[in-house]
C-alpha positions as CSV (number, residue, x, y, z in Angstrom):
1,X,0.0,0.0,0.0
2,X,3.1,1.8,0.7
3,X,4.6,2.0,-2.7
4,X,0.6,2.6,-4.3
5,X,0.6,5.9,-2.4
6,X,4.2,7.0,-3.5
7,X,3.8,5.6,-6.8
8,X,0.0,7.6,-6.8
9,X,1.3,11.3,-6.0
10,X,3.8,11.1,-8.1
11,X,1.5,10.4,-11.5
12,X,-0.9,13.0,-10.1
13,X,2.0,15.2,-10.5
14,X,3.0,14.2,-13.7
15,X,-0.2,14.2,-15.2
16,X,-0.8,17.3,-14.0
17,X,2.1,19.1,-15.6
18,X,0.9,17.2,-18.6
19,X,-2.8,18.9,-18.6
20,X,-1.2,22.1,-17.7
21,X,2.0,22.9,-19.6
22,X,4.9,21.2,-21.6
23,X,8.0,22.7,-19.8
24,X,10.1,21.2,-22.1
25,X,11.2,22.6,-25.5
26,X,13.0,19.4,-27.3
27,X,10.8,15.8,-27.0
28,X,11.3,12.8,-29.4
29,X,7.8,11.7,-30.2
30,X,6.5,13.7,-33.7
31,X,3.2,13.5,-35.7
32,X,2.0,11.3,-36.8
33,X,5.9,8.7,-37.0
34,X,5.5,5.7,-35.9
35,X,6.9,6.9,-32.5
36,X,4.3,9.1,-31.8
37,X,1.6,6.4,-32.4
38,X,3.1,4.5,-29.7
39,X,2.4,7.8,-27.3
40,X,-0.9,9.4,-28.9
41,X,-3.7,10.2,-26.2
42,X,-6.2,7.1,-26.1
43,X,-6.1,4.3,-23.6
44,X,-5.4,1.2,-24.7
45,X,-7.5,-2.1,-23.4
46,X,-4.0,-3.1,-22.2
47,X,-3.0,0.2,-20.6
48,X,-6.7,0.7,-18.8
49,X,-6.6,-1.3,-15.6
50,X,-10.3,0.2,-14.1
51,X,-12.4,-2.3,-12.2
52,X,-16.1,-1.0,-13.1
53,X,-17.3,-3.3,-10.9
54,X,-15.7,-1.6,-7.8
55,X,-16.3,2.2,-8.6
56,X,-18.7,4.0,-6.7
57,X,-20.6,7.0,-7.8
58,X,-21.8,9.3,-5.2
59,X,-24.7,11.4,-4.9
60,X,-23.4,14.3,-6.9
61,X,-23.5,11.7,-10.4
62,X,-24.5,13.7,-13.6
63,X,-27.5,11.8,-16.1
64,X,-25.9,12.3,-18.8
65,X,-27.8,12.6,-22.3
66,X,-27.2,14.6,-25.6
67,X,-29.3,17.1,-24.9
68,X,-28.0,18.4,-21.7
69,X,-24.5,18.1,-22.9
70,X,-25.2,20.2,-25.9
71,X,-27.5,22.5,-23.3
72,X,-24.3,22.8,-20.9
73,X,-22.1,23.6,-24.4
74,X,-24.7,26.4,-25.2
75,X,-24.5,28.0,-21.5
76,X,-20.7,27.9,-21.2
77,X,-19.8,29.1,-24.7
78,X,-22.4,31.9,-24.6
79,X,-21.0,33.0,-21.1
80,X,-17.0,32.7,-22.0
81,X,-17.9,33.9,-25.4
82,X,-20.3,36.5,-26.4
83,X,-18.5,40.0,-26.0
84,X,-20.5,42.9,-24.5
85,X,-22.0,45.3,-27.2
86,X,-20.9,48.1,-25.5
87,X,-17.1,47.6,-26.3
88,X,-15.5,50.1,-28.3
89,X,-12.6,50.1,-30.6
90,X,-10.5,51.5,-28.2
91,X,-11.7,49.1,-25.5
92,X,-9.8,46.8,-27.9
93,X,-6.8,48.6,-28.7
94,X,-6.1,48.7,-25.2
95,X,-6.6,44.7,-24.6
96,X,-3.9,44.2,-28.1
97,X,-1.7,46.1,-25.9
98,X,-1.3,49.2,-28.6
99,X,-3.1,52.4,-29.6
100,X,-1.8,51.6,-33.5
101,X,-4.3,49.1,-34.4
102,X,-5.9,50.0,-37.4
103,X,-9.8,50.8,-37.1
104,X,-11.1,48.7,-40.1
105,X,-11.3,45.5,-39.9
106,X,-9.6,44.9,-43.4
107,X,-6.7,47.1,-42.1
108,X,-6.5,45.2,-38.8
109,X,-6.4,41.5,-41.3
110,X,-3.6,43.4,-43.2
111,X,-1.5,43.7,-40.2
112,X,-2.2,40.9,-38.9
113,X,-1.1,38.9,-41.6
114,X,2.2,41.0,-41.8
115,X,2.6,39.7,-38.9
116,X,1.9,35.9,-39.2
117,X,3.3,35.4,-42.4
118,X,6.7,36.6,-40.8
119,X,5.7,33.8,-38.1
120,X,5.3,31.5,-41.0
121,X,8.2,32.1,-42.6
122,X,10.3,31.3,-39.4
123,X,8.1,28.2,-39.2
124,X,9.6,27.1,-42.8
125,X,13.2,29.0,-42.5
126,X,13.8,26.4,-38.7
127,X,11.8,23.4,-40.7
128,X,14.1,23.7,-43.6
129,X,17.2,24.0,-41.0
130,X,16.0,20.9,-39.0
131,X,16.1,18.5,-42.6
132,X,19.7,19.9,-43.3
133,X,21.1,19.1,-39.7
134,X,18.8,17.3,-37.9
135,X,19.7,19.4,-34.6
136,X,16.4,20.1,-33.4
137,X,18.2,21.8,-30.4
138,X,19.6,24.9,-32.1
139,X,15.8,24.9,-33.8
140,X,14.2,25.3,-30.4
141,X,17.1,27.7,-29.3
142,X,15.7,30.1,-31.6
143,X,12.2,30.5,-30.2
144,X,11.9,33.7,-29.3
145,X,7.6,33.5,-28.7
146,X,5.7,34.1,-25.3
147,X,3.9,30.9,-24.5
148,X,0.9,30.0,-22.5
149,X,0.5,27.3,-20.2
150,X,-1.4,25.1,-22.7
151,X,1.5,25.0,-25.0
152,X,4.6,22.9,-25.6
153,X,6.5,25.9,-25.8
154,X,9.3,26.3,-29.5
155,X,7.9,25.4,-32.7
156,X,6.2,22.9,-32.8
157,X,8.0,19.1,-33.0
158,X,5.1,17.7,-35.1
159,X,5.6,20.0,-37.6
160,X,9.5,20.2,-37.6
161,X,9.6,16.3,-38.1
162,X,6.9,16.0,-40.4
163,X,6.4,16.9,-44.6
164,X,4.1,19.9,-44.1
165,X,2.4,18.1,-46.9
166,X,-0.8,17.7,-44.5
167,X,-0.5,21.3,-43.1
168,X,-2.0,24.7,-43.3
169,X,-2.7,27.7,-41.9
170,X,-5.8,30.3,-41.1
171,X,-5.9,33.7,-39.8
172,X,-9.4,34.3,-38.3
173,X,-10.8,36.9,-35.6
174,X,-12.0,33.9,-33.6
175,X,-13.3,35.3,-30.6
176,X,-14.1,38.6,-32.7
177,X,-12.7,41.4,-30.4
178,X,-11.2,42.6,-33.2
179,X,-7.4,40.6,-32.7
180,X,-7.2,37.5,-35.6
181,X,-5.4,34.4,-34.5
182,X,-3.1,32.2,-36.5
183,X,-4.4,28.2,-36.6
184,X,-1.9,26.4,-37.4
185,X,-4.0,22.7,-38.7
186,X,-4.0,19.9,-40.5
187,X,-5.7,19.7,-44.1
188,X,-7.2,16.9,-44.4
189,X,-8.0,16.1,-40.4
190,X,-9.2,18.5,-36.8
191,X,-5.8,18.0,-35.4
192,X,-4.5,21.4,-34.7
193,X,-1.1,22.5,-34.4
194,X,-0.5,25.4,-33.2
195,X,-3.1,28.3,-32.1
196,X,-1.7,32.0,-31.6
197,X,-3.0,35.3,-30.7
198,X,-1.4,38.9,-30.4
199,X,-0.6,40.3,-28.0
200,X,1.6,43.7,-28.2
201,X,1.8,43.1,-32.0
202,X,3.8,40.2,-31.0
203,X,2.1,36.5,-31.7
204,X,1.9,34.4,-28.5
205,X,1.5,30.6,-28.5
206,X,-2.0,29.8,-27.2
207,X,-2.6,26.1,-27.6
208,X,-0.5,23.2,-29.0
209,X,-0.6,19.3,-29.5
210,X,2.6,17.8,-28.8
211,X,3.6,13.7,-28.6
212,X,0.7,13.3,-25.4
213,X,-1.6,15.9,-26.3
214,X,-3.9,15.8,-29.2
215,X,-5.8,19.1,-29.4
216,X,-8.8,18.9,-32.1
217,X,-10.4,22.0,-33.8
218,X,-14.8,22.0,-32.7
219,X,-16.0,24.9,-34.5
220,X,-17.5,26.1,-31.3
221,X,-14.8,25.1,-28.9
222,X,-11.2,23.3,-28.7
223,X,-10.7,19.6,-27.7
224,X,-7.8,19.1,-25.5
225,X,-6.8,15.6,-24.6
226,X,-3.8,14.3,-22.5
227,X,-2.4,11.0,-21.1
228,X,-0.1,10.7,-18.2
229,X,-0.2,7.2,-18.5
230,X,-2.5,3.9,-18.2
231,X,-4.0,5.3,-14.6
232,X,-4.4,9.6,-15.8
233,X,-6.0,10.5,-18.5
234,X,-8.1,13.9,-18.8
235,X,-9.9,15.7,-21.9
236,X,-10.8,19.4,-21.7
237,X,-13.1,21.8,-23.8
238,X,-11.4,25.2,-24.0
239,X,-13.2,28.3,-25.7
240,X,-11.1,31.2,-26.5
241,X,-12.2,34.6,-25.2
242,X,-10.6,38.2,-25.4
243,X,-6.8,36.3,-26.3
244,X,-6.9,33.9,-23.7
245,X,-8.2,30.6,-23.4
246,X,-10.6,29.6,-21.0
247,X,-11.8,26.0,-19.9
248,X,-15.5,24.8,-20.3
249,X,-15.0,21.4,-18.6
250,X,-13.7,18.5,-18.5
251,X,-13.6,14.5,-17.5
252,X,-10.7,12.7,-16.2
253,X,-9.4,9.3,-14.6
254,X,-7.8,9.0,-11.3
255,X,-6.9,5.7,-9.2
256,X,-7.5,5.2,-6.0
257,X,-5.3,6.3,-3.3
258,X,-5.9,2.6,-1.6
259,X,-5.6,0.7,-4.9
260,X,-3.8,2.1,-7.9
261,X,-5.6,-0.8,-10.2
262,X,-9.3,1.2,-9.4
263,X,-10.0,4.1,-11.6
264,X,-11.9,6.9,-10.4
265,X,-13.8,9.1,-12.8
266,X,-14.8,12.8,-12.5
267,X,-16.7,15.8,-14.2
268,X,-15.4,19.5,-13.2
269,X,-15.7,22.7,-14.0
270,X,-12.7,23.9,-12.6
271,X,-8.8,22.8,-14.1
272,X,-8.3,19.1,-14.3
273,X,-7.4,17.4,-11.0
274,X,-8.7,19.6,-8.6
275,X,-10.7,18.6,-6.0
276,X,-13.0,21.8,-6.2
277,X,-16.5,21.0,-6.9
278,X,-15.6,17.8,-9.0
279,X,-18.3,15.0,-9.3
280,X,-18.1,11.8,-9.5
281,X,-19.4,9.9,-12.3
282,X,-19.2,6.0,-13.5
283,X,-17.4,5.0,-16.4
284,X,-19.9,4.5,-18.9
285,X,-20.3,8.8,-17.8
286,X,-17.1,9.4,-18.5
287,X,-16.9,7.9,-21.6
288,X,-20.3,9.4,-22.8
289,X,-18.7,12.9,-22.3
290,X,-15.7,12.2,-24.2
291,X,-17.7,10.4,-27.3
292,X,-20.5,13.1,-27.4
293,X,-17.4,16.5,-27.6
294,X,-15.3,14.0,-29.9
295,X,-18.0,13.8,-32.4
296,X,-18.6,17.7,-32.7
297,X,-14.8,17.6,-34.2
298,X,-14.7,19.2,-37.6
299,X,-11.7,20.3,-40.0
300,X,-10.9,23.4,-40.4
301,X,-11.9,25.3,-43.3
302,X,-10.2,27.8,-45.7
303,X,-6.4,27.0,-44.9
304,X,-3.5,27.5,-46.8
305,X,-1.2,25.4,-47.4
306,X,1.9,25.6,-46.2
307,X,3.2,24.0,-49.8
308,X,2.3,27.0,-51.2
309,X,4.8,28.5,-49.0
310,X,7.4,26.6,-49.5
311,X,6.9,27.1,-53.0
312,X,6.9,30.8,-53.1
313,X,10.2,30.4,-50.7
314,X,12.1,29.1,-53.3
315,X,10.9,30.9,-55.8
């Protein structure tokens, strides 16, 4: 029981980190290798260890049925969403961090993409440097990007190991106060890459999937799911609201502190593994959750490819 405990705090921890950030800048997994199949996201029958016959749900268990999951969606996205009417363009200057920003919105998608297509070429210029050397090292060295907590901070290792043959890019006022973001996606698929905002007139790294996070492009929301392992697994719904990303909710897996083979499962509001008004719910719950947000996944539309870079690069 001893060793369960130690063995217990120290994948709550790891986990954790997982959910939360990717502190470090240089991992060996890429997207989709065969390496990185090994460490995608899902749980494999051999890896889950849950005795369903042993898990208790308490009082606080959620019915779970499409309609209220698509009532709770509604709620949450509406709240974390909808901007006030009464904002003004200055309101919004002030949140970009500059009094510069043009008042049109066609001048304001101009500079913006003056901006991200100097992003994109650094994208292509440390891709191109990582095929001739290999040293992905120096290419994660050169970062020079603020980073949020949801994101494996450097460019991304997917992309710097991969073809871009599957990639593209969109710039899009997403949460329309009047600052585009860069989405950085697959073509033919709702993983997403990379999500950035501005902040200062500088991009910032909002979101990213990286070898144990898969984050998938919703239309109305972003998919976030992370593995620490057979035992901690969580999956988030994050909107994004005035440059920031905020959580909906989320499901998770946690074992027992008595017996690391008995999965607990839990719906929250709050981050992932906090205790805070967390309910619990049975397994067949927990997987309902994850199915119903998973099937909302869409591909993003109107990219460009990142070919078509490359191509005018050499031209």
């Amino acid at each position: 029981m001893c060793n369960n405990k130690i063995l217990y705090r120290l994948s709550a921890c790891a986990l954790i980190g997982m959910l939360c950030s990717c502190n470090s800048r240089v991992s060996e997994g890429g997207h989709p290798s065969d390496e990185t199949v090994q460490s995608q996201v899902t749980i494999s029958e051999t890896d889950t260890v849950a005795d369903t016959s042993t898990n208790v749900v308490t009082e606080n268990k959620v019915e779970i049925t499409t309609e209220n999951t698509s009532e709770l969606l509604t709620e949450s996205t509406t709240e974390k969403v909808v901007l006030e009417e009464s904002e003004t363009t200055e309101e919004r200057r002030e949140k970009a961090g500059s009094s510069k920003l043009p008042d049109t919105e066609e001048d304001n998608d101009k500079q913006a993409e003056s901006i991200y297509e100097e992003l994109i070429s650094s994208y292509i210029e440390h891709w191109k440097r990582y095929q001739n050397d290999g040293d992905l090292q120096a290419v994660q060295n050169d970062y020079k990007y603020e980073f949020s907590d949801l994101a494996c901070g450097g460019y991304n290792i997917l992309l710097i190991k991969d073809d871009l043959s599957d990639v593209g890019y969109k710039i899009e006022d997403i949460d329309g106060d009047g600052i585009s973001e860069l989405i950085i996606a697959s073509k033919n698929s709702p993983f997403i890459y990379d999500l950035y905002t501005l902040v200062n007139e500088t991009p910032k790294l909002l979101l990213s999937s990286w070898e144990r996070c898969d984050v998938l492009y919703c239309e109305n929301y972003f998919y976030r799911d992370a593995s620490g392992g057979a035992a901690y697994h969580g999956t988030e719904r994050y909107v994004l609201k005035d440059g920031d990303m905020q959580l909906i909710d989320n499901v998770y897996t946690e074992p027992t502190e008595e017996n690391y083979e008995i999965m607990n499962y839990f719906y929250s509001k709050n981050p992932t593994y906090s205790t805070e008004d967390r309910e619990t719910i049975s397994e067949e719950q927990y997987e309902k959750y994850r199915d119903d947000w998973y099937s909302e996944r869409c591909i993003v539309s109107g990219l460009t490819s990142f070919d078509d870079c490359l191509a005018a690069d050499t031209d």
